[in-house]
N, C-alpha and C positions, 0 to 999 in steps of 0.2 A: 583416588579420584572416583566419583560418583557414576553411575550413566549418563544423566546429561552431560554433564561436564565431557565427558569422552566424546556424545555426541557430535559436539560443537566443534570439539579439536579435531574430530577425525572429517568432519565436515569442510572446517576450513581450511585441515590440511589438505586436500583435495582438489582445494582452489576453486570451493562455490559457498555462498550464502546461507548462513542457519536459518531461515526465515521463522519457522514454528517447529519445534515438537510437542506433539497431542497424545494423550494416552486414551483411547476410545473404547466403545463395548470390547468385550468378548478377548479383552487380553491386544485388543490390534493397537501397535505401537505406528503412528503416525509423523513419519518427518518430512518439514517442506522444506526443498533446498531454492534456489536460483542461479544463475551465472551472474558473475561481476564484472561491468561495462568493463572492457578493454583486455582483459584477460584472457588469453589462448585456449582453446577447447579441441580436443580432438573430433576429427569427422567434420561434416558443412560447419561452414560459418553461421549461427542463429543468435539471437537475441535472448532467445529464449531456451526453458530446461528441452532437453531430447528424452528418448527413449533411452539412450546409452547412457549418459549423464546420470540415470537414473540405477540403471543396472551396475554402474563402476561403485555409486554410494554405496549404494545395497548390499554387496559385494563384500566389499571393507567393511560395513558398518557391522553384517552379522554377525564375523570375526570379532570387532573389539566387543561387542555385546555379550560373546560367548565369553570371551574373557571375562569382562569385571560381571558376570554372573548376572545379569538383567534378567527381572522376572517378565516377560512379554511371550504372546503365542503366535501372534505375527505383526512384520514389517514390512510398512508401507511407505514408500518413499516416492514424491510427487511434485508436482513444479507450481508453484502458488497462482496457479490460475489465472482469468480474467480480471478478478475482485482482490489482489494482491494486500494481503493486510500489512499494516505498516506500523512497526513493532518499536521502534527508534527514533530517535533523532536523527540518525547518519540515514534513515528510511524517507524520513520527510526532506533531507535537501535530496538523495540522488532523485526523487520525484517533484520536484518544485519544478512547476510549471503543466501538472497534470490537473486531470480533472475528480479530484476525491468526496467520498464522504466521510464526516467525522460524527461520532455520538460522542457529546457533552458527559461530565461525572455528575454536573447539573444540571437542571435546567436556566434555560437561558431567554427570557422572554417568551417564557408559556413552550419551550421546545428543547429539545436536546440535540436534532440531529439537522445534519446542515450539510450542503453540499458545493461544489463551488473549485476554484482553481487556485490551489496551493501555490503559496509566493514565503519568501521568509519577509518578515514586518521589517519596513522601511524605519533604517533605525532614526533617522533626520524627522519622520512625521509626529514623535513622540511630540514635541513642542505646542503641534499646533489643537489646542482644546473646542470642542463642538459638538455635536450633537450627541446624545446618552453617554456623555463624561466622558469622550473619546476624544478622537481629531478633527475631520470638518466631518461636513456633511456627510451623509452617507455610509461612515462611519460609525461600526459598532464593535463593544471593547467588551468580551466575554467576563474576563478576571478581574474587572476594574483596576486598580492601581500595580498590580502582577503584569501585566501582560502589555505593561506599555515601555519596558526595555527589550529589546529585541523580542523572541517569539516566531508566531506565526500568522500569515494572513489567509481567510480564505474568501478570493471574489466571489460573493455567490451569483449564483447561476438561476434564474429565471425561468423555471422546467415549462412553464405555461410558453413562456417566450419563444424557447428554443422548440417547441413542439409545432409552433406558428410558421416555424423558419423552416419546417421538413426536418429536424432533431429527432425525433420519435423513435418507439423500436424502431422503424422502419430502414431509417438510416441516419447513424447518428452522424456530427461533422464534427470534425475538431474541436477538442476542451477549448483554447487558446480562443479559436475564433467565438466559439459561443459564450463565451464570458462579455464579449463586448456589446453594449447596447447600440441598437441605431438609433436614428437623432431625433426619431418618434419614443423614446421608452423613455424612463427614468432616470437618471444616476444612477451608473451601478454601486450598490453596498459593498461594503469588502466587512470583514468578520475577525477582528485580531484576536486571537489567545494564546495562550501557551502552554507546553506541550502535557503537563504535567495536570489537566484540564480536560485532557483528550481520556475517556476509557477506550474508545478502539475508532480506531482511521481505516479505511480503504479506497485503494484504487476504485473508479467507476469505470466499468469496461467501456470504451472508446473504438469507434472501425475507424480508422483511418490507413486506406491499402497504399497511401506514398511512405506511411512512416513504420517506426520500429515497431507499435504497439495496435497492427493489422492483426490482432489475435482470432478476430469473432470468426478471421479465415480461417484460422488452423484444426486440427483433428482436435478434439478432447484432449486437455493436460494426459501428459504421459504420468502413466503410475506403475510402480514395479513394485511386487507384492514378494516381500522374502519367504513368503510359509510359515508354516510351522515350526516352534522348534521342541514341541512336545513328542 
């Protein structure tokens, strides 16, 4: 078995999320972990990675590293932040219903990068044919003829709009709600493609202090740095 490969087993054995491993300057070996909805964690109750979470990885991981002989000078083990990259398929439903941004492997109407509220694609809408060789109106189909069996949709989001609305740094309000137009805007567009079309997806960071992902409150992601092993 390889390093990575250990990685991810010693990871999930653990009972949290491989999110990334990165290999960066100077020998520093980089792993994002997560916690998976519903699963028991020692210490408070959080949504999110802790400090400890961090040190139990860290812990085991140097061990099986030592073992299968991993050439790294240090380990950094960290909770995938505000901007949570999204690596999967199993990544895009447990976030359906957030607010993302995606870069295209193409471009896609003079653009690649697109922002909006990830939904999985309504498999009943394939039928109905309409504007830029999609479904109705409003309607736009990244992959053409690909991307019109299941997939994914993303509403896009109107930044000029929701800036109007008090959206801003300042204080942003719920993906959910800022996707929807009021009865002065447009049709909202929605944006179907599929996944295999995406070079990289992320979370957009969101405040929202009633729900799970009140991040912009918390301290800086926790990171635990194993050292050296020279």
């Amino acid at each position: 078995m390889n390093w990575q490969a250990a990685i991810e087993r010693t990871v999930t054995g653990l009972g949290y999320e491989l999110v990334e491993v990165e290999r960066a300057v100077r020998g520093l070996l980089r792993v994002t972990i997560d916690r998976i909805p519903g699963q028991a964690y020692p210490g408070e109750p959080s949504d999110m990675v802790t400090v400890d979470d961090c040190e139990a990885v860290t812990r085991q991981l140097q061990y099986v590293l030592e073992v299968e002989n991993a050439d790294y000078a240090r380990l950094e083990v960290s909770s995938p932040g505000l901007d949570r990259p999204l690596k999967r398929e199993a990544d895009y439903a447990r976030f359906a219903g957030e607010l993302v941004e995606i870069t295209l492997k193409l471009p896609f109407q003079g653009r690649k990068k697109y922002r909006g509220v990830l939904q999985p694609r309504p498999a009943q809408a394939s039928g109905d044919v309409g504007a830029a060789g999609g479904e109705a109106a409003g309607t736009l189909v990244a992959g053409g003829d690909q991307a019109q069996v299941g997939g994914w949709r993303l509403v896009l989001q109107d930044e000029a709009a929701a800036a109007r609305k008090g959206g801003g740094k300042g204080g942003r309000s719920n993906a959910k709600a800022r996707a929807k137009p009021s009865d002065e805007e447009a049709p909202v567009q929605v944006l179907d493609f599929a996944f295999d079309e995406v070079r990289e997806a992320r979370l957009v960071p969101v405040v929202d202090f009633k729900g799970r992902r009140a991040r912009a409150a918390q301290p800086q992601e926790p990171q635990q740095d194993g050292g050296s092993t020279e």
